[in-house]
Every structure is written in C-alpha cells, then in structure tokens.
C-alpha positions as CSV (number, residue, x, y, z in Angstrom):
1,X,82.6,25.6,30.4
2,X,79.3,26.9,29.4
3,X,76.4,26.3,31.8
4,X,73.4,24.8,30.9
5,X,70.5,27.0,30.2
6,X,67.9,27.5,32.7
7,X,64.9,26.5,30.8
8,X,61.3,26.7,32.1
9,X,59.9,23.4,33.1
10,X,58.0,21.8,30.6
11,X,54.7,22.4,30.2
12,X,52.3,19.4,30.0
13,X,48.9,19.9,28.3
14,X,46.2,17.0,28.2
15,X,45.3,15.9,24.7
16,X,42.1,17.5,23.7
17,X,39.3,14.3,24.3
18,X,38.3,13.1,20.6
19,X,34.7,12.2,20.2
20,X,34.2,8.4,19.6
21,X,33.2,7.7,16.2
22,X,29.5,7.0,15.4
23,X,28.8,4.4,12.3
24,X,25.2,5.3,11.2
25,X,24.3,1.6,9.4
26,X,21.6,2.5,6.7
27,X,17.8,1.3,7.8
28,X,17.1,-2.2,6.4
29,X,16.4,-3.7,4.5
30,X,18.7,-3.5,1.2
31,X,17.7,-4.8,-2.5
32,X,18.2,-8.5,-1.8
33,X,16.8,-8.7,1.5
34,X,13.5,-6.6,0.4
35,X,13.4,-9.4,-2.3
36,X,13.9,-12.1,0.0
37,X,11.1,-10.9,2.5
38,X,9.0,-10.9,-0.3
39,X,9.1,-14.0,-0.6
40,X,8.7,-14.9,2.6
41,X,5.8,-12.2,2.7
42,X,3.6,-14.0,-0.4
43,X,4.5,-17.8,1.0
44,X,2.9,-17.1,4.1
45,X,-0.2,-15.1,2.4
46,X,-0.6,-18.5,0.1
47,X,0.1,-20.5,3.5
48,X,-2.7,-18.6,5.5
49,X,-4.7,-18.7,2.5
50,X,-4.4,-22.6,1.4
51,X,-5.2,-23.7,5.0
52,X,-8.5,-21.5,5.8
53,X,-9.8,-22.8,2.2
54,X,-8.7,-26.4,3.0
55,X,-10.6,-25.9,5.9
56,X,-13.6,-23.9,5.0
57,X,-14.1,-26.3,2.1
58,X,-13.7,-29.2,4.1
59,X,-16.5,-28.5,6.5
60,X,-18.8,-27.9,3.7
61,X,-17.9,-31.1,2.2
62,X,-18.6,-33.4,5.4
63,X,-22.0,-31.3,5.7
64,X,-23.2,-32.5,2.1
65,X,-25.0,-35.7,1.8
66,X,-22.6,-37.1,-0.4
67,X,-19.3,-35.6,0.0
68,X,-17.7,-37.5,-2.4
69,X,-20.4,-36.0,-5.1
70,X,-20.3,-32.4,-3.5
71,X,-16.6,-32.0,-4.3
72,X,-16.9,-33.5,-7.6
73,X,-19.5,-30.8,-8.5
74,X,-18.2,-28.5,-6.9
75,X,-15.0,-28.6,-9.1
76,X,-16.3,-29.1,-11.7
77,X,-18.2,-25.9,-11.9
78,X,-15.3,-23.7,-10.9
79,X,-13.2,-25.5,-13.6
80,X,-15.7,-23.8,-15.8
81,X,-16.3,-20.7,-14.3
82,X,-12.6,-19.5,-14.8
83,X,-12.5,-21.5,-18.3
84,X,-9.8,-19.7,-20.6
85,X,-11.5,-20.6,-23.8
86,X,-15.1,-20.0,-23.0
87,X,-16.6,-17.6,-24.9
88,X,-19.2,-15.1,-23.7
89,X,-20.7,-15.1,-20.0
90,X,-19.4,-17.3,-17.4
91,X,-21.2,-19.0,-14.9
92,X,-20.2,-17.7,-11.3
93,X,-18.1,-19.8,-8.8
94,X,-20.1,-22.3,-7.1
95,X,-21.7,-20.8,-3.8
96,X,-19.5,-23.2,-1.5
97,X,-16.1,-23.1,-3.2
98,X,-16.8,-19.3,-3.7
99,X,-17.3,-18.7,0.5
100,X,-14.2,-21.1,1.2
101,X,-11.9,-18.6,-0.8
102,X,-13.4,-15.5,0.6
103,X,-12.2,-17.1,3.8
104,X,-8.9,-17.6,2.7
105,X,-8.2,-14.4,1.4
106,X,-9.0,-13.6,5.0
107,X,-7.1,-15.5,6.8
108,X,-4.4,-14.2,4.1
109,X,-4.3,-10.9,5.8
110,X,-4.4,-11.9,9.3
111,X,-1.1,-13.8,9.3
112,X,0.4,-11.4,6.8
113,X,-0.2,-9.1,10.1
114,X,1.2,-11.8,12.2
115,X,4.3,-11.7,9.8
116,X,4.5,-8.1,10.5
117,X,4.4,-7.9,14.2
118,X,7.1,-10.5,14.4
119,X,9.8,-9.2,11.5
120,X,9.0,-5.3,11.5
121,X,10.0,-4.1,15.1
122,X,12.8,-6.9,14.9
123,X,14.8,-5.5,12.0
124,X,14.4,-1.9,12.6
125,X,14.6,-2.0,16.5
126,X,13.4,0.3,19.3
127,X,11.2,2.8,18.2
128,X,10.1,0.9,15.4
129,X,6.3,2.2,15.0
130,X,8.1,5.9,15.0
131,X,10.3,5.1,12.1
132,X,7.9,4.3,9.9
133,X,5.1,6.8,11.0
134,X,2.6,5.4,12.7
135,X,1.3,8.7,14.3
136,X,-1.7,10.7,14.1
137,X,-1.9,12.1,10.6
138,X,-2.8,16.2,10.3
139,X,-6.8,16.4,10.0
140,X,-6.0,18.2,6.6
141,X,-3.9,15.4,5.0
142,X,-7.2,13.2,6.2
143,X,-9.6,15.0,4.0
144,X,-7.3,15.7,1.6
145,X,-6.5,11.9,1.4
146,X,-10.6,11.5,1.5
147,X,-11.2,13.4,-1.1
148,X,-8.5,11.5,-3.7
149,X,-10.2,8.4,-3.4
150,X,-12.5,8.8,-6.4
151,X,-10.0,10.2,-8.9
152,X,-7.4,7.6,-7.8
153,X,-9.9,5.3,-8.4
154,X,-10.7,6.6,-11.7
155,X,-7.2,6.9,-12.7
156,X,-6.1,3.8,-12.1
157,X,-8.2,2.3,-14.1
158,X,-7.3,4.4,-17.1
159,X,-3.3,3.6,-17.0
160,X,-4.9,-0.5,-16.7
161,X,-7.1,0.1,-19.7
162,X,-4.5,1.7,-21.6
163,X,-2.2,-0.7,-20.6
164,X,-3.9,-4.0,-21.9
165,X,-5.1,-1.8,-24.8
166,X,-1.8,-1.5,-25.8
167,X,-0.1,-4.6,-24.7
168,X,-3.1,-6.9,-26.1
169,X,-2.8,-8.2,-22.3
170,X,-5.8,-10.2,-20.7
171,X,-6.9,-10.0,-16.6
172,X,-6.9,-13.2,-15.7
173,X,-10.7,-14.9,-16.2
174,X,-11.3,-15.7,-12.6
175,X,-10.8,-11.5,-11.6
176,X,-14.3,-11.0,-12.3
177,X,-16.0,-14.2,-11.3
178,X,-14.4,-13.7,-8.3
179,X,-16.0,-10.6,-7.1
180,X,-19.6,-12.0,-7.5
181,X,-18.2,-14.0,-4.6
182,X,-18.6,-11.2,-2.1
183,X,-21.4,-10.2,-3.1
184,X,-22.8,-13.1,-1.0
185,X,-20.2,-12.9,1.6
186,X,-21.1,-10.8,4.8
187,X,-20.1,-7.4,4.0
188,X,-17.8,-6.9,7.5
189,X,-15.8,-10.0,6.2
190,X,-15.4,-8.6,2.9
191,X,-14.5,-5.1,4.1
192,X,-11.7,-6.9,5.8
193,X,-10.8,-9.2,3.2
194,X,-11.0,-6.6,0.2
195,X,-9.9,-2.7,1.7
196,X,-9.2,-2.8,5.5
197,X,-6.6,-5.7,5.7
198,X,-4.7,-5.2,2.5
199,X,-4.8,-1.8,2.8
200,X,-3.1,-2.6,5.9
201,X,-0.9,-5.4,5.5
202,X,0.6,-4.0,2.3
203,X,1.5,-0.8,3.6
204,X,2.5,-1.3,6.8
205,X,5.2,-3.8,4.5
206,X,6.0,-1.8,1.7
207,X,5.7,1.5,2.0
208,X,6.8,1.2,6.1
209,X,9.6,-1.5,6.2
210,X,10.9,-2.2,2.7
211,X,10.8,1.4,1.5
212,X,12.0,2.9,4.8
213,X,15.3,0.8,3.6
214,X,15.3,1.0,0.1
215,X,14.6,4.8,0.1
216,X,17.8,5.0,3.2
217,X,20.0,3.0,1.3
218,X,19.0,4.4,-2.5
219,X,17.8,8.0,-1.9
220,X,14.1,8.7,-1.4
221,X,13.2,8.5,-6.3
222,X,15.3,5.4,-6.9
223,X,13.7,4.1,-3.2
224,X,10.3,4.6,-4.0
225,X,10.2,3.0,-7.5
226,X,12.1,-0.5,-6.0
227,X,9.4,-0.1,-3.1
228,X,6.9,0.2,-6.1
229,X,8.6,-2.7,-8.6
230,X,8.3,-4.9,-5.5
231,X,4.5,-4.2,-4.4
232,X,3.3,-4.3,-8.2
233,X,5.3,-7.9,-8.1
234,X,3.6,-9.2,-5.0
235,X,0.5,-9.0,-6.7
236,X,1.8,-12.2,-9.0
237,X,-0.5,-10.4,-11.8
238,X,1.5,-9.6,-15.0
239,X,-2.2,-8.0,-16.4
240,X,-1.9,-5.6,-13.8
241,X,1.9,-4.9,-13.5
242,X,1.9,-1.1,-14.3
243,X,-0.9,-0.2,-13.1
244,X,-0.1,-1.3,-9.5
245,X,3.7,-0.2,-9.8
246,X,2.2,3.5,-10.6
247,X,-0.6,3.4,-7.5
248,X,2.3,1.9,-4.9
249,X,4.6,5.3,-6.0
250,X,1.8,7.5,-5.8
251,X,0.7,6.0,-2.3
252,X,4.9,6.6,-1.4
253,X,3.9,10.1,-2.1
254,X,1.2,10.3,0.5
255,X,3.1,8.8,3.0
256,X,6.1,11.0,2.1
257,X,4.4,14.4,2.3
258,X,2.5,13.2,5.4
259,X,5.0,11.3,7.6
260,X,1.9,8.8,8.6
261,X,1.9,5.3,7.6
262,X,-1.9,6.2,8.5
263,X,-2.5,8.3,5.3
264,X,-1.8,5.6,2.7
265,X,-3.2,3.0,4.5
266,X,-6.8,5.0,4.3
267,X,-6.2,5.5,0.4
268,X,-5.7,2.2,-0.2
269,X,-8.5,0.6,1.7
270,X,-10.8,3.1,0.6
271,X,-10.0,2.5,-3.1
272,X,-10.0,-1.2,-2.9
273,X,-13.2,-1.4,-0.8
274,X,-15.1,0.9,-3.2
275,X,-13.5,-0.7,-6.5
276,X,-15.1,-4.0,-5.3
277,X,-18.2,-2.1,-4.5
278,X,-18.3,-0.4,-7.9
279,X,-18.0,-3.7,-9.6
280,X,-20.7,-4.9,-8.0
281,X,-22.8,-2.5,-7.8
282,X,-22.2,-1.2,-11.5
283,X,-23.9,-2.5,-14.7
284,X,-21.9,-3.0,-17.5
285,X,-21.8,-1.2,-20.3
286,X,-20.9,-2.8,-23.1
287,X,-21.1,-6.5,-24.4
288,X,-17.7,-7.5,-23.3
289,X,-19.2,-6.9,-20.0
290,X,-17.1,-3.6,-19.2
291,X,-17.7,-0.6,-17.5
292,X,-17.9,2.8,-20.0
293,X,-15.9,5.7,-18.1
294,X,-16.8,8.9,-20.4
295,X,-13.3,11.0,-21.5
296,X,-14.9,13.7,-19.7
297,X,-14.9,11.6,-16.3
298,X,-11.1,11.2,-16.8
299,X,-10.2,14.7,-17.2
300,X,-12.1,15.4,-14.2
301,X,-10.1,12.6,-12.4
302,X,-7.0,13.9,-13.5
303,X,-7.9,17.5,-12.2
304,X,-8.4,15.9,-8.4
305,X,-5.1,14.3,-8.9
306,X,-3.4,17.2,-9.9
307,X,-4.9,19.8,-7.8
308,X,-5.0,17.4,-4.2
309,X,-1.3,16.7,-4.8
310,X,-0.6,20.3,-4.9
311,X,-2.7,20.8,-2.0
312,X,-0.7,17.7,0.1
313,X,2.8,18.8,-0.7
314,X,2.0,22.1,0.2
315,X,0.7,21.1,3.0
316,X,3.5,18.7,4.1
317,X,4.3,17.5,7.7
318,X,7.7,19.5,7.7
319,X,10.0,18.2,11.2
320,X,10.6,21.3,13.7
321,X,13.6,22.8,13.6
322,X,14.3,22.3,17.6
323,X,12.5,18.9,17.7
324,X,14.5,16.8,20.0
325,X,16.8,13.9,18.7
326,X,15.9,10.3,19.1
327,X,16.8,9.6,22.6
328,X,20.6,7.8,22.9
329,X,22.1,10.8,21.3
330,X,21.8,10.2,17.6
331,X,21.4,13.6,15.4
332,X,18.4,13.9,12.7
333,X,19.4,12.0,9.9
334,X,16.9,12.9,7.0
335,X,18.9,10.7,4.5
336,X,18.6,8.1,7.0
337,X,15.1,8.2,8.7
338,X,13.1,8.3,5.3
339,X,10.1,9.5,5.7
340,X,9.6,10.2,9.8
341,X,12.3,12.0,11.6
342,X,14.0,10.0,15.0
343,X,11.6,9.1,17.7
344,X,10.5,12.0,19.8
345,X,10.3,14.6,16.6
346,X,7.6,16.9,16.3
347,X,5.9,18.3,13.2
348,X,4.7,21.5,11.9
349,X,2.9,21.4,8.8
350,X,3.5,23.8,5.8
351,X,0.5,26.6,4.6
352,X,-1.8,24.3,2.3
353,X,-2.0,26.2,-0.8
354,X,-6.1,28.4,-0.5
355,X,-5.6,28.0,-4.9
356,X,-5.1,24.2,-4.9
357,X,-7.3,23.6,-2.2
358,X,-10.4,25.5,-3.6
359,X,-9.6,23.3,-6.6
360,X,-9.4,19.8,-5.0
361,X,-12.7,20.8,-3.7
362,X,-13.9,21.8,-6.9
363,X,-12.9,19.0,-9.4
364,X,-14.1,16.5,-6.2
365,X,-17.9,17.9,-6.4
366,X,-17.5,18.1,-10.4
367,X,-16.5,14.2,-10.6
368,X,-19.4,13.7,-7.6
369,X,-21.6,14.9,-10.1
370,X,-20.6,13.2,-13.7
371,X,-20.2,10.1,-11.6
372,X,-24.1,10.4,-10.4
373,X,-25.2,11.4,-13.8
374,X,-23.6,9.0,-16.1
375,X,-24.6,5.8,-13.7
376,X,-28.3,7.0,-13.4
C-alpha cells in the first residue's frame, strides 16, 4: 500500500486589494441641456427686463398730467422712431419710454446674475468658482487683454459689415435709436447696463458653465464653437449672427490661454462699453448715417489681433507639474477640467514671446494714432 505523500501545508496568500473603480461623469452641461438653459437664461433676462420697464414706465405715466395722453404719445413716437419703412433720419425714442428701457436692460443683468448664483455652483458642485476660473489673472494676460480692446473692436465690426454686405442683411432699425438713449442716461447706469453687466453675466454663462461642459463632453474645437453657436443665438439678432458667433470663440480663446474667467470678462465689457461710446461719440460719415473705417485702420487692427494672440498663447497659464489634485483624491483630468485644472492647482505661465510682444505694442500705438487722426 503506498503511503500518502507528505505534502507541505498549503500556503494561503491574501488576494492583492483591487482599487475601487472611479467613474469620472463629464462636467455639465451636455448639448440639450446647454440649449435648455438657454432658454431659461433669455426668459428670465426678458422677465427682469419686462418688469423694470413696466415699472419705470408706469411711474412716469402717473407723474404726467394726463396719463392717459402721456402714454398715447409716448407710443406713438416710439412706433415711429423704430419705423421699418421710414426713409431717411429717424426721430429718437421719446425721452420717458427711452429711460424706462435703459432700466430694463438693467435690471436684465442683475437677475441674469441672480440666475447664475443659483444654477452655476448647483450643477457643477464644490469648488465651482475654481472650475471655471475665477482667479487672479497673470498681470501680463491683463495688459495684454487691455491692449486688444481696440482692434477687437475694429475687427468686429469688419466681419458685421462684410457680413450684411454680403447677405443684403439689415440691423434691426431700433439698434441705433436705441443708443441715443444713453446718452441721456447717467453714465454709471449705462456702464452697468451696456459693458460691466453683460460682460459679466454672459461670460460667467457661456464661456464658464455651458462651455466648461460642452468643451468636457466634445473636446475643447467642437466645444468652443457650440459655446459660440449658443452665445451668438442668445443675442436673438439674425443681423448680427456671425459676427457674435466669431467674438464668443475668440473670447473662448482668452479664457483658454488664461485659465481666468476674469480675462474675457474685461474684453467684453471694455468692448461693449467703448462700442456704445464710439457711437455716441462718433459723427457719421456718410449719408446713410455710418461710420467710415479707412482699409488702412483694418490692417492695423488685424496686426494687434494677430501679434496679441501670439503674445497670449505664448504666454499661457500652463498647470504645474506637482500642483496638488483637487482635494477627495481625484487625479488632473485636463480632458475633463476644460480650461482650469482641479481646485487647489497652481500655475506657471509660459515665456511671452519679446517678438510678438514688441509688436502688440507696436500695431496698439500705430492704430492709437490712425484712430486720433482720422476722427479729428
């Protein structure tokens, strides 16, 4: 009979522990909720807006001697300030009516702000102000920024003229009867009306919320032109479709290269409050009441454009390699957290390019110049 063999015990080992398995969700929101909150976004702009003007108007009314007469007039003479088939020089908005919409398009931006602070940190969470970059922008990317203003300016209102040129395309006939309204509105309302609270609003919504989700979810070129298609849509002006698709992408850019929701936000104030200034301030110069921009002025413009984004990219907030993760653990995600890195990242910034920089400065003081002696 054969024994049995005199085997070693067996030999237990623990099973090696297996890291749980992390599900990164993409940053919302997707396509169809961006368009959703869009909605949501202009309905309670036109909300805010409809109310302050009920309002506004009201109290004028009941101040009149005849209110009944007041509003009649007052109608009236807006029905034929923004007259489709007038020909030649309108008359302006009544003084009364004109003030009452000024203070709606204020009170527009103060609850598109209220909207902002109640869906924004909601739907992206903790941390929310450093996923979309609001931090102190580089000092650099600020003068940089500065120094863009007049050639975006400029060039935005090149792809616009080109555009109705060759589309035949009309801006609407109350645009420019509107602006003669602030120029008899106090100038700190109007700042906030016109540059600081859409410049605000709009990019704190579209360049921090929807496009931290559209540019997650598509990657950062098919992200930025949804972002764009969206903001040029809110805008409800088909006159001005392209034009404001291209200024939302190049605004993307900024905030891209400077991981600040800061950055655009000055650009965009800055060229709304000095656009209104401009056409205010401006005389027309030809008999369709237009301002003349010389070819020369453009090229110049173009030049800025060219040589300050150069100078930003290559200057770009770049994250440091041993910047911490956001705190809970999760790893950078730079597909994910489009544009800032997790909360608790820092930044280095790139070496600014001396060539492009020497330019920007240049082709700034060149436009200073044509600008001063072409309006004189």
């Amino acid at each position: 009979m054969s024994e049995l063999a005199n085997d070693p015990p067996l030999v237990t080992r623990p099973e090696p522990e297996v890291a749980p398995l992390v599900v990164r969700r993409p940053p919302k929101p997707g396509f169809i909720e961006a368009v959703l909150w869009c909605v949501i976004f202009i309905a309670t702009q036109m909300l805010g807006a409809i109310v302050a003007v009920t309002v506004a108007f009201t109290a004028y009314a009941l101040a009149a001697p005849d209110p009944k007469a007041f509003v009649d007039e007052q109608f009236t003479a807006f029905g034929k300030s923004v007259d489709l088939k007038a020909e030649g020089e309108r008359p302006p908005i009544p003084f009364e009516f004109g003030q009452s919409l000024a203070w709606g398009m204020l009170a527009a931006q103060v609850v598109s702000l209220g909207l902002i602070l109640l869906v924004v940190p909601r739907r992206i969470g903790p941390g929310w102000k450093q996923q979309i970059g609001v931090r102190r922008p580089y000092w650099l990317h600020i003068a940089l920024v500065l120094l863009l203003v007049p050639g975006f300016i400029v060039m935005s209102d090149l792809i616009q003229t080109v555009f109705l040129t060759l589309t035949g395309m009309k801006p609407p006939a109350a645009m420019k009867t509107l602006n003669g309204v602030f120029g008899q509105f106090p100038w700190p309302l109007t700042v906030l009306a016109v540059a600081i609270g859409p410049g605000l609003v709009e990019e704190l919504w579209c360049r921090g919320f929807l496009g931290r989700g559209l540019c997650a979810r598509n990657g950062v070129v098919v992200g930025v032109l949804l972002t764009s298609a969206l903001f040029s849509a809110m805008h409800l002006d088909p006159s001005q479709l392209v034009v404001i698709a291209a200024m939302g992408a190049y605004l993307h850019f900024v905030y891209l290269v400077t991981r600040s929701i800061w950055a655009p936000i000055l650009l965009h104030a800055m060229n709304n409050g000095l656009a209104i200034f401009l056409a205010l301030a401006m005389k027309p110069g030809n008999e369709q009441g237009e301002i003349v921009v010389p070819a020369i002025v453009h090229i110049a413009a173009f030049g800025l454009m060219v040589f300050g984004s150069v100078a930003l990219w290559t200057s770009r907030a770049v994250p440091e390699p041993d910047s911490p993760a956001e705190e809970g653990g999760e790893p950078d995600a730079p597909d994910i957290y489009v544009p800032p890195a997790p909360a608790g990242a820092r930044f280095g910034y790139a070496e600014v390019s001396p060539a492009a920089l020497m330019f920007t400065v240049v082709s700034f003081s060149t436009l200073m110049y044509l600008g001063y002696h072409f309006s004189r």
